[in-house]
C-alpha positions as CSV (number, residue, x, y, z in Angstrom):
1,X,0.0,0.0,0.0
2,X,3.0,2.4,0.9
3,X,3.9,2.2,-3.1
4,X,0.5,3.2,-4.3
5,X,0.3,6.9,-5.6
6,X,-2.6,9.5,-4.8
7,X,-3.2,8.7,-8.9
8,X,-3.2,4.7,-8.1
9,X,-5.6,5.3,-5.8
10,X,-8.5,7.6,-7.8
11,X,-8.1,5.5,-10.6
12,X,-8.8,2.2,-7.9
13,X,-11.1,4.2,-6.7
14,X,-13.3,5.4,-9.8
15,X,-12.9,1.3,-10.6
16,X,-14.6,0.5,-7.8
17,X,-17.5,2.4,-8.4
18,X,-17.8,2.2,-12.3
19,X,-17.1,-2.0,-11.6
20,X,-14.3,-2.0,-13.6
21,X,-13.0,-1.0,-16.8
22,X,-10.9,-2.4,-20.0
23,X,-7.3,-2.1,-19.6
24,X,-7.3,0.5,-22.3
25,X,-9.6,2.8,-20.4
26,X,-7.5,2.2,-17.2
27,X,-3.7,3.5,-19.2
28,X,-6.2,6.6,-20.1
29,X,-6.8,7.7,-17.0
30,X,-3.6,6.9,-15.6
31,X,-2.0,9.0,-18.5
32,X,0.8,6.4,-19.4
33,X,1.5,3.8,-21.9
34,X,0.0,0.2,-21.8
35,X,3.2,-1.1,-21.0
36,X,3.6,0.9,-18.1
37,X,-0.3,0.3,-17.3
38,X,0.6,-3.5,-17.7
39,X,3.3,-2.9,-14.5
40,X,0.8,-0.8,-12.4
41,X,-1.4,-3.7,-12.6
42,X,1.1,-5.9,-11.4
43,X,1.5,-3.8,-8.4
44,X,-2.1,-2.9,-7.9
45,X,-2.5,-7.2,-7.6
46,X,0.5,-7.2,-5.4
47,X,-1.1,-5.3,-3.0
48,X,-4.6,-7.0,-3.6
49,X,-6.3,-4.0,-4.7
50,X,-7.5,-5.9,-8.2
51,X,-8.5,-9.3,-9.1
52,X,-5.6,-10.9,-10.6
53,X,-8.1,-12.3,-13.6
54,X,-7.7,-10.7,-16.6
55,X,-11.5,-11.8,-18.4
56,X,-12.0,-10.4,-22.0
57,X,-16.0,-10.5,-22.1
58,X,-15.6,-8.8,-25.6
59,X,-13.3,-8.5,-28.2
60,X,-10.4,-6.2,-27.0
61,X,-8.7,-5.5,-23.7
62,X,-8.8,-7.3,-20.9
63,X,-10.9,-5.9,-18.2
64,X,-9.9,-4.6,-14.5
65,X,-11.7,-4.7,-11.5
66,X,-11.4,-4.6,-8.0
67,X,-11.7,-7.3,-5.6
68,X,-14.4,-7.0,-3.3
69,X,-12.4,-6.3,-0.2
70,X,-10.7,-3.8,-1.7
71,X,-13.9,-1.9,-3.5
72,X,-15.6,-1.8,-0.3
73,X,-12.0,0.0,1.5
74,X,-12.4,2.9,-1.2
75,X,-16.0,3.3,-1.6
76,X,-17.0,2.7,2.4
77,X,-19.6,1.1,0.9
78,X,-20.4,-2.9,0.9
79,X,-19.9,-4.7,-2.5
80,X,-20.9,-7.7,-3.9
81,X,-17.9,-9.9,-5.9
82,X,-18.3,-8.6,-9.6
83,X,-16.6,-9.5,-12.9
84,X,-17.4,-8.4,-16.7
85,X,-19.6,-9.9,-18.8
86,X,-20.7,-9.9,-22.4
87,X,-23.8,-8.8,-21.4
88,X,-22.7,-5.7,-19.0
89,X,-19.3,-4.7,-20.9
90,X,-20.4,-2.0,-23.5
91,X,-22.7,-0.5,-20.7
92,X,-20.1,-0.2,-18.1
93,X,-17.0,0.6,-20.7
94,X,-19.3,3.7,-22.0
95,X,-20.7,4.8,-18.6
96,X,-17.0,4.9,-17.7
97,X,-16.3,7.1,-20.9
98,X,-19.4,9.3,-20.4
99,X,-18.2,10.0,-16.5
100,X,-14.8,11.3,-17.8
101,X,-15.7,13.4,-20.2
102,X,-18.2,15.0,-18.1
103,X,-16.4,15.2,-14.7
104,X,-12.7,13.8,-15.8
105,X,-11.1,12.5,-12.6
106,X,-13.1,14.4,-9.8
107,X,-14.1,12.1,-7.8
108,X,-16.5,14.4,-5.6
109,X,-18.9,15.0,-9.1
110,X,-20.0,11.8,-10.3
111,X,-22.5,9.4,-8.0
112,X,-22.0,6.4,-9.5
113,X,-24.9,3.2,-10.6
114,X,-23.1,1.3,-7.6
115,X,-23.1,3.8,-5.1
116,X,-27.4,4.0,-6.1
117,X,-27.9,1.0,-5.6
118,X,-26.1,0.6,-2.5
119,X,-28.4,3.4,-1.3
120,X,-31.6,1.8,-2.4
121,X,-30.4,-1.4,-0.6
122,X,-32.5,-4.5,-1.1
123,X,-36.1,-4.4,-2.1
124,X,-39.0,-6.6,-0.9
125,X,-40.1,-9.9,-2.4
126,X,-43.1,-8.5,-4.3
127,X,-42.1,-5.0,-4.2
128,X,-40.8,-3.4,-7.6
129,X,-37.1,-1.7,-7.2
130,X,-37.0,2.3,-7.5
131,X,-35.3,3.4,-10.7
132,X,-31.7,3.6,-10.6
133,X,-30.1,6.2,-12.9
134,X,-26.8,5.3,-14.5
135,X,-25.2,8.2,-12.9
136,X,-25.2,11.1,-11.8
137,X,-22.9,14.3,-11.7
138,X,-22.5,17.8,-10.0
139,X,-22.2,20.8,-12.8
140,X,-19.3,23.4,-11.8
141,X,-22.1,25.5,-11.2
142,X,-23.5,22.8,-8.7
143,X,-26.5,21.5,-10.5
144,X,-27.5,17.5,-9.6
145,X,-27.9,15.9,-13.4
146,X,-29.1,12.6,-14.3
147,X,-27.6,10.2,-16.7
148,X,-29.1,7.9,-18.7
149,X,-26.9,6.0,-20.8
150,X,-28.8,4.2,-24.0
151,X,-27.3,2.1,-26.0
152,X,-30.0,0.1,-28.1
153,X,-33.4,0.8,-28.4
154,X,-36.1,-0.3,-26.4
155,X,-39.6,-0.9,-27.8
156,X,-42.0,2.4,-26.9
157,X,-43.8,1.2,-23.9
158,X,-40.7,0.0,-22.2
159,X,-39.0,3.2,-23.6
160,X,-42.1,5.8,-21.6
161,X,-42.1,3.0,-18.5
162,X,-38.6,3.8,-18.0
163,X,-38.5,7.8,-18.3
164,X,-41.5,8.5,-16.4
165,X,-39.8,6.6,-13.4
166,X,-36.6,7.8,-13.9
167,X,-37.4,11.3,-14.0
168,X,-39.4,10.7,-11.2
169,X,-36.2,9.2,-9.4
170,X,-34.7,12.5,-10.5
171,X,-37.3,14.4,-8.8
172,X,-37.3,12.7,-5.4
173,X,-33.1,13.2,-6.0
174,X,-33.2,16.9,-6.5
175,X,-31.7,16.4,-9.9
176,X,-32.4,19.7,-12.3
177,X,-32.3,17.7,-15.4
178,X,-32.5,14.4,-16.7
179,X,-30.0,13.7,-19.7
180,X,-30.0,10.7,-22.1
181,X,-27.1,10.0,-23.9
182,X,-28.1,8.3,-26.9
183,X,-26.4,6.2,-29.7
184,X,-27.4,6.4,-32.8
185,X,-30.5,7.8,-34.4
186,X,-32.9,4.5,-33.8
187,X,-32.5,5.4,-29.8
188,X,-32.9,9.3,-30.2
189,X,-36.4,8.7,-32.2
190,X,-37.9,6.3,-29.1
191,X,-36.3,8.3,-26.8
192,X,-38.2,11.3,-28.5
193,X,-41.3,9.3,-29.0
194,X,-41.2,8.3,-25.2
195,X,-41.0,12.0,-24.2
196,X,-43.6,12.6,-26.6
197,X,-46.0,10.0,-25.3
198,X,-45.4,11.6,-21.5
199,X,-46.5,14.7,-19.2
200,X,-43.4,16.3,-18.9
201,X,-44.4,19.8,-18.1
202,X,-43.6,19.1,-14.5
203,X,-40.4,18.0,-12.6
204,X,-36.9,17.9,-13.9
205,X,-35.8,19.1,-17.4
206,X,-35.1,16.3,-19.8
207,X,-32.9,16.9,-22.3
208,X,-31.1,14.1,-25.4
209,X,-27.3,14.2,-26.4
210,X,-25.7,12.2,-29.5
211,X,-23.1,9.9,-27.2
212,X,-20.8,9.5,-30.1
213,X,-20.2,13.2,-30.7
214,X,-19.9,14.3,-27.1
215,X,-17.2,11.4,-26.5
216,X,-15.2,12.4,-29.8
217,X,-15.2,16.0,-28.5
218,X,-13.7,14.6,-25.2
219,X,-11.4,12.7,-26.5
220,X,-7.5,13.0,-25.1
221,X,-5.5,10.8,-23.0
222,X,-5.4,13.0,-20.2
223,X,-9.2,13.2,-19.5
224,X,-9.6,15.6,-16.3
225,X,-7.6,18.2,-18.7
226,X,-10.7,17.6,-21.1
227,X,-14.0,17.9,-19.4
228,X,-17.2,18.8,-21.0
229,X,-20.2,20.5,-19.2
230,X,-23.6,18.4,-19.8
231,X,-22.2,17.8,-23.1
232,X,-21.7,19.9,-25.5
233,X,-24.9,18.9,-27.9
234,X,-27.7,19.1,-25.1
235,X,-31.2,19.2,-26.8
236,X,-34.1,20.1,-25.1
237,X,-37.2,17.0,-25.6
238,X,-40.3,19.0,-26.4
239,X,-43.2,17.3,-26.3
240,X,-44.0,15.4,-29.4
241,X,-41.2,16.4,-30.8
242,X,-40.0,16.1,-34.1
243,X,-36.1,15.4,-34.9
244,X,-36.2,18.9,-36.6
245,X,-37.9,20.4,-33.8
246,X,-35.1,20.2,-31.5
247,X,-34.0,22.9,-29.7
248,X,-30.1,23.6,-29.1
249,X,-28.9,24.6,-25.9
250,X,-26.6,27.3,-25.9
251,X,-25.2,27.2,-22.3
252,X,-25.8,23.9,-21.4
253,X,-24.6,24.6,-17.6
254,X,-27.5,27.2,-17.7
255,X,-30.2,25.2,-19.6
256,X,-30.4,28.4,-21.5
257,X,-31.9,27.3,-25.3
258,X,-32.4,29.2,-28.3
């Protein structure tokens, strides 16, 4: 532990929370080359901080994750064991990628999915679990955002089930705006028909960003030097809007739109 750096230990630290994180993603936010990142790992498993599996759910780098003794040391927070899987990776790899280009390395701006659900706690037999966001971050102007990360698209009805409790999570949060970071056009038009189909006139702002383009814009292998607010392509979500129809925020830490 004496050899670990205050950079080992946000990066351990972020892993912990985001579950884990491909060994690519891991050199980026250490700011070094994967051969170096291959001899931090070595003493990040040393000391017991990481599992000393290195799965590969998906094509591409190996993944890194905590062990569970070790999460729960750096969160505070019990953990359950966890390990990548095909099902989870592109979910978890992007969350990552959305959290440091929003908030880079602060570790006091991002809530994390784990850090919900450890508030929520266990539910009920019989009793259906609150909506957890995937996130959710603190604007430099100290605004409480949530994320939505979407990746595919879900049919309509489970697309308007989903919003209306997640901006009702938002709501109970204190969260001024609900954000859905969307990939590709298929997700923006159910995303936009779900926020067509619902009453949003009251609660939290709900606003749609292209994924793609906000991580391209973010894009540098020193992330906390490259931080963008909200995300640069904010959209309000009218209702029944049309793709034309959207409206582009011009100071997205304001919610200010043309």
């Amino acid at each position: 532990m004496k050899q670990l750096s205050p950079r080992d230990m946000v990066v351990l630290t972020v892993l912990a929370e985001m579950y884990g994180a491909p060994l690519d993603l891991v050199a980026q936010m250490l700011g070094v080359s994967r051969d170096r990142t291959y001899k931090v790992l070595r003493k990040w498993t040393a000391a017991g901080m990481i599992s000393d599996l290195r799965v590969t759910p998906v094509p591409g780098s190996a993944w890194v994750f905590t062990t569970r003794s070790a999460g729960e040391a750096l969160t505070g927070r019990a953990m359950r064991a966890w390990m990548p899987t095909p099902k989870m990776a592109a979910h978890v790899r992007t969350t990552l990628q959305l959290r440091l280009a929003l908030v880079g390395l602060d570790l006091d701006r991002w809530i994390s999915e784990r850090a919900l659900r450890s508030e929520v706690g266990p539910t009920r037999a019989g009793q259906p679990r609150p909506h957890i966001h995937d996130g959710r971050f603190i604007t430099s102007s100290g605004e409480l955002r949530a994320v939505e990360v979407e990746l595919t698209p879900k049919n309509l009805t489970a697309a308007k089930s989903s919003m209306a409790q997640s901006v009702k999570a938002a709501a109970v949060a204190g969260c001024d705006r609900v954000t859905y970071y969307c990939r590709g056009e298929a997700v923006k038009s159910v995303i936009r028909s779900a926020a067509g189909a619902l009453d949003l006139s009251d609660g939290p702002d709900v606003r749609l960003t292209d994924l793609d383009e906000l991580l391209a814009k973010a894009s540098s292998p020193r992330p906390e030097l490259r931080v963008i607010e909200g995300g640069a392509s904010d959209h309000e979500i009218p209702q029944a809007a049309q793709p034309d129809e959207e409206t582009q925020v011009t100071d997205p830490d304001e919610g200010k739109a043309v």
